[in-house]
N, C-alpha and C positions, 0 to 999 in steps of 0.2 A: 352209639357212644361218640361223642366227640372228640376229633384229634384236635392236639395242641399241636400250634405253629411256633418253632422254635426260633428263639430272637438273637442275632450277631448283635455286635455293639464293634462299630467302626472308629477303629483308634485315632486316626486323625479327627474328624468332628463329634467326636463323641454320638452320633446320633444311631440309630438302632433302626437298622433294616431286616425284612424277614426275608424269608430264605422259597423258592418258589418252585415249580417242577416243570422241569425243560419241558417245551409243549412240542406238540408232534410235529410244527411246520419247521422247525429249524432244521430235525435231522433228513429233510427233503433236498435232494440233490436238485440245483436250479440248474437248466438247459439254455444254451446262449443259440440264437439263432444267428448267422451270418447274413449279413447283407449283402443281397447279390448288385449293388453298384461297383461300377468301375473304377478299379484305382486309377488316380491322377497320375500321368507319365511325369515321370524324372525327367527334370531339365537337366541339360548338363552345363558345368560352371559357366562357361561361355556366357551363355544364354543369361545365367545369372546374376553375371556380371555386368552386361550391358541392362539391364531391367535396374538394375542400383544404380550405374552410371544416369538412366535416366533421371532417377528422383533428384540423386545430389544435383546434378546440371541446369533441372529445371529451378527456374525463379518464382515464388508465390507473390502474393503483393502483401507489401508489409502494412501489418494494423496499426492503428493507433492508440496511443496506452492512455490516453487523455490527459494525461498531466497537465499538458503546455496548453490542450484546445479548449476553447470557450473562454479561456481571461484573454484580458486582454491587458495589456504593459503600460500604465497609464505614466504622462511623465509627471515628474516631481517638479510643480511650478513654486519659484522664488521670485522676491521682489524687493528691490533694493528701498533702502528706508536710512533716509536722514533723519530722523530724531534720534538723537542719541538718551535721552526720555527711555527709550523703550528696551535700551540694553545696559542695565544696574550694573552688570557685571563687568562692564570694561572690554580690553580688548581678549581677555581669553576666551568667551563665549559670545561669537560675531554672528552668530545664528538662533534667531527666535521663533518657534512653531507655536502659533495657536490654536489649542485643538478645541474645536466648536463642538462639537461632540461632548465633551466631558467639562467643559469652561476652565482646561487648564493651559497654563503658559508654561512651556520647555526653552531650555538655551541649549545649545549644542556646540563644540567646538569646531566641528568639521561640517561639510554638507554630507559626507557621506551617515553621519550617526544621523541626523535630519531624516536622510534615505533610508536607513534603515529602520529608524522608527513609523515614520506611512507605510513602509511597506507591511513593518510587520503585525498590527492592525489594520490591512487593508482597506486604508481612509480613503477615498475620492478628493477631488482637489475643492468641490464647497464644502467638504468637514475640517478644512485648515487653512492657515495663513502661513506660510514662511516667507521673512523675510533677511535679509540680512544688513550689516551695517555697512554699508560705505565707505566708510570715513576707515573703517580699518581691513575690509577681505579688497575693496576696490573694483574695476572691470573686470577681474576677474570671471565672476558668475554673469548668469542671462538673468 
């Protein structure tokens, strides 16, 4: 005759588990052997304390995160320019970058926006021209 296995039905996922008969190794008492090594001697704080003093005291040699290594800082070359031809704008924008790269022409009011724009396409100095006007930034720039 065959027996029927009787079906739970598990109220959280609805999914239906059967039901099974404890088998005989569980109710076997497990035996734990001791191992005959030595316990390690207690230091006493002393001890403990100078073994920390060492670590914090010693110095390691500091890594490098790479950020800063391998580029290298190139300078932002300008070049003074008497044609006043080449600055539309008058004297509010005394700074003209030509970016060969892309065949466009920028004006800039400061050298610093200049600086900031090579830098932040990291141009090299044959992908531009900067020059500036004379006649109104003056000795000032190199």
């Amino acid at each position: 005759m065959l027996k029927k296995k009787t079906m739970a039905v598990s109220q959280s996922r609805g999914t239906k588990t059967t039901r099974s008969k404890a088998s005989s190794t569980t109710s076997q008492k497990k035996t734990s052997t001791k191992s005959s090594s030595p316990t390690p001697k207690r230091s006493s704080p002393q001890q403990k304390l100078e073994e920390n003093l060492k670590t914090l005291t010693s110095t390691s040699p500091r890594k490098k995160t790479g950020k800063t290594s391998g580029k290298k800082k190139t300078d932002i070359i300008s070049v003074r320019s008497f044609d006043k031809k080449l600055f539309p704008h008058g004297d509010t924008f005394p700074y003209r970058l030509q970016d060969k790269r892309d065949d466009k022409l920028c004006w800039f009011t400061c050298l610093e926006h200049a600086e900031k724009y090579v830098t932040r396409y990291n141009m090299l100095p044959k992908e531009y021209r900067l020059s500036y006007n004379f006649h109104v930034v003056g000795t000032k720039e190199t």
